[in-house]
N, C-alpha and C positions, 0 to 999 in steps of 0.2 A: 518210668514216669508215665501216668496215666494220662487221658484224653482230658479229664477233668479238671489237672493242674494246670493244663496250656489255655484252658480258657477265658478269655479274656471278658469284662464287666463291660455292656454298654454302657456308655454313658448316660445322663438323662436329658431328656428332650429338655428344651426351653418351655413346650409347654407341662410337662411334668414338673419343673422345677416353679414356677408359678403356682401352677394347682396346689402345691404343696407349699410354698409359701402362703398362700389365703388362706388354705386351710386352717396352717397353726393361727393364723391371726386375725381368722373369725373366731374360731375357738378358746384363743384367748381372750377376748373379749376387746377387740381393737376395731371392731365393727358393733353398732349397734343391731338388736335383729331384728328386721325389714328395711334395714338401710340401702340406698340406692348406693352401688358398687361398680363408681365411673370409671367407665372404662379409660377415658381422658388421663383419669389420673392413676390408671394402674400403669400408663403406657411410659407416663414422665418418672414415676416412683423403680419401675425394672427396666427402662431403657432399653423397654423392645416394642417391636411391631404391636398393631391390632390383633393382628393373627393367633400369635399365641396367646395373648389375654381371651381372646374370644374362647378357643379351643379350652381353656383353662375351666372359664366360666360353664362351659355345656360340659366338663368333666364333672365340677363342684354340682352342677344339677342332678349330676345320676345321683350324687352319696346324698340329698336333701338339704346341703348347706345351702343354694342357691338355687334362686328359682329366675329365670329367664324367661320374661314378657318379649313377645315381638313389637318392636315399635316401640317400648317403654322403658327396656334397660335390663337389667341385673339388680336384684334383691338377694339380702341375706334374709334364710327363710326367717318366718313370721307364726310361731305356730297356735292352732286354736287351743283352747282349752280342751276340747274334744281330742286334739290330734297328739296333747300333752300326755292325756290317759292314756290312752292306746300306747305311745311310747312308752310309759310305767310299765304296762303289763306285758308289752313284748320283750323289755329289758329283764323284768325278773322272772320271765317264762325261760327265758335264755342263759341267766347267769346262773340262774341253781343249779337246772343240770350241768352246765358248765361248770362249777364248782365242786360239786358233788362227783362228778367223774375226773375232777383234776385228783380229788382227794386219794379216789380208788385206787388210779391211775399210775401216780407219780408224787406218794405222801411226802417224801423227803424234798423232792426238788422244789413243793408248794410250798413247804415250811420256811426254804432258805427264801423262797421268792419274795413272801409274805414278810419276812424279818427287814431284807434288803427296802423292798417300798415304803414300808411303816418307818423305817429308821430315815427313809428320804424325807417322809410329810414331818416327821416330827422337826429335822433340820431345817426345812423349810417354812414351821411356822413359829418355831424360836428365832424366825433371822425376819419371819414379816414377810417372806420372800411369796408372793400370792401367787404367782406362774410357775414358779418351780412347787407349789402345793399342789395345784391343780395336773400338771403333767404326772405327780406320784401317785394323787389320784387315780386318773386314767390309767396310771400303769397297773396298780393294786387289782383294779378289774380287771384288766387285758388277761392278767396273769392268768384268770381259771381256763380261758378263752384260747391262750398260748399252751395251757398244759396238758386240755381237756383228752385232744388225741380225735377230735373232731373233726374233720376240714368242714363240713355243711357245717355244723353250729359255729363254726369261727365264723364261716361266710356269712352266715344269717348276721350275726353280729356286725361285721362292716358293713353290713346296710344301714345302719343307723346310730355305728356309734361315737361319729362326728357330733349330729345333734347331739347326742345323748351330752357330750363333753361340753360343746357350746352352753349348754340349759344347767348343768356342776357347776361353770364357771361364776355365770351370773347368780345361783344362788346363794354359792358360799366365797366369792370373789371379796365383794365386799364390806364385809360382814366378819369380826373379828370371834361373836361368839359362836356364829356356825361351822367355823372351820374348825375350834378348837371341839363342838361338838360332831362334825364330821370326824376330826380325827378318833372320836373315843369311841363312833360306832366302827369303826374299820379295825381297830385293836379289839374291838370284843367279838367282831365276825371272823375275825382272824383266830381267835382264841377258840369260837366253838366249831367254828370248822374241821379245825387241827386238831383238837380234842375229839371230834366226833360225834358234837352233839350235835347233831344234824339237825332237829326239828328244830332246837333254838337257832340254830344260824338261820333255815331258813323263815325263821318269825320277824329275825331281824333284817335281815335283807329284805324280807318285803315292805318293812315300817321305812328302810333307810332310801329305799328306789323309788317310793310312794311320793312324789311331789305333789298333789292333787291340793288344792291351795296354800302351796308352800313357794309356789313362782308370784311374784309381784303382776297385779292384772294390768300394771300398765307393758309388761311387756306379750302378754297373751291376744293378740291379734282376733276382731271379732270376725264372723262372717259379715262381709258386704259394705265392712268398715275399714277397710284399710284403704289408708292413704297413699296412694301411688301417683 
């Protein structure tokens, strides 16, 4: 018996398990974004201390969900239309090659990957089910990210790709024809991926990442106007 098998799993902190609860449920869209994120009532909702709620909150600051003013509280971010762009273009700066080396990489294991999420979003939007859509989403992407064989470009990628799932949600959350036409771009990037048409997928990956007036401006936060 190896050293490896006697090892035992830490548990996870309280404030781990918090941070990861707001997570999903900024992400899901259970938080408006720039909403004031009381600590009062994170404290009565998990029936712990300030402590870890605090601890929780300066975590959610590093990944960009949350931004902590002194003296004014906890916001879930709020992003410019400026900081919207810049997101686009670091997300498909990142995924192509990520995709494209999952492809090199590991063709077989991308194909079952791709069949498995596409067969979840499809369950999930014959049942209505908008959460379980949006997490196969996220997972369709993660995939090139999990196969690539990168650790730096996966890491690049969790820098940002909390927002990135926050800003999918609200786009196609609501909205019965965007999902169904989410779903038909994610079957046909899947399709020329796998097949190898590479420039086509990446034409369409850039059309599908491109949110650049496809967010609603009331949630696009101006400079010098946000209400805090």
């Amino acid at each position: 018996m190896g050293a490896e098998s006697l090892r035992l799993e830490q548990p996870k902190s309280l404030t781990a398990m918090v941070a990861d609860r707001l997570r999903v449920a900024i992400i899901d869209g259970e938080f408006s974004l720039g909403e004031n994120i009381s600590e009062e009532r994170l404290v009565e909702a998990f029936g712990v201390s300030r402590s870890p709620i605090r601890d929780a909150l300066n975590a959610l600051q590093f990944t960009g969900l949350v931004e902590v003013l002194p003296k004014r509280g906890s916001f879930v971010f709020s992003p410019s239309e400026e900081a919207v762009i810049m997101l686009c273009d670091y997300r498909f700066v990142l995924e192509r090659e990520a995709a494209l080396m999952s492809f090199k990489r590991a063709p077989d294991a991308l194909a079952r990957r791709m069949e498995e999420v596409i067969g979840r979003m499809a369950d999930a939007l014959d049942r209505g089910n908008l959460r379980a859509f949006g997490h196969a989403d996220t997972a369709y992407h993660n995939t090139f990210f999990d196969l690539c064989g990168n650790d730096l470009i996966r890491d690049a990628h969790q820098l940002a790709d909390a927002r990135i799932a926050t800003l999918r949600t609200l786009l196609t959350a609501p909205f019965d024809d965007r999902r169904r036409s989410s779903f038909d771009q994610h079957k046909l990037m899947a399709d020329q991926l796998l097949k190898g048409d590479h420039d086509a997928f990446t034409a369409s990956l850039k059309i599908h990442v491109d949110w650049r007036g496809r967010l609603p401006d009331a949630i696009l936060s101006q400079s010098g106007k946000r209400s805090r």
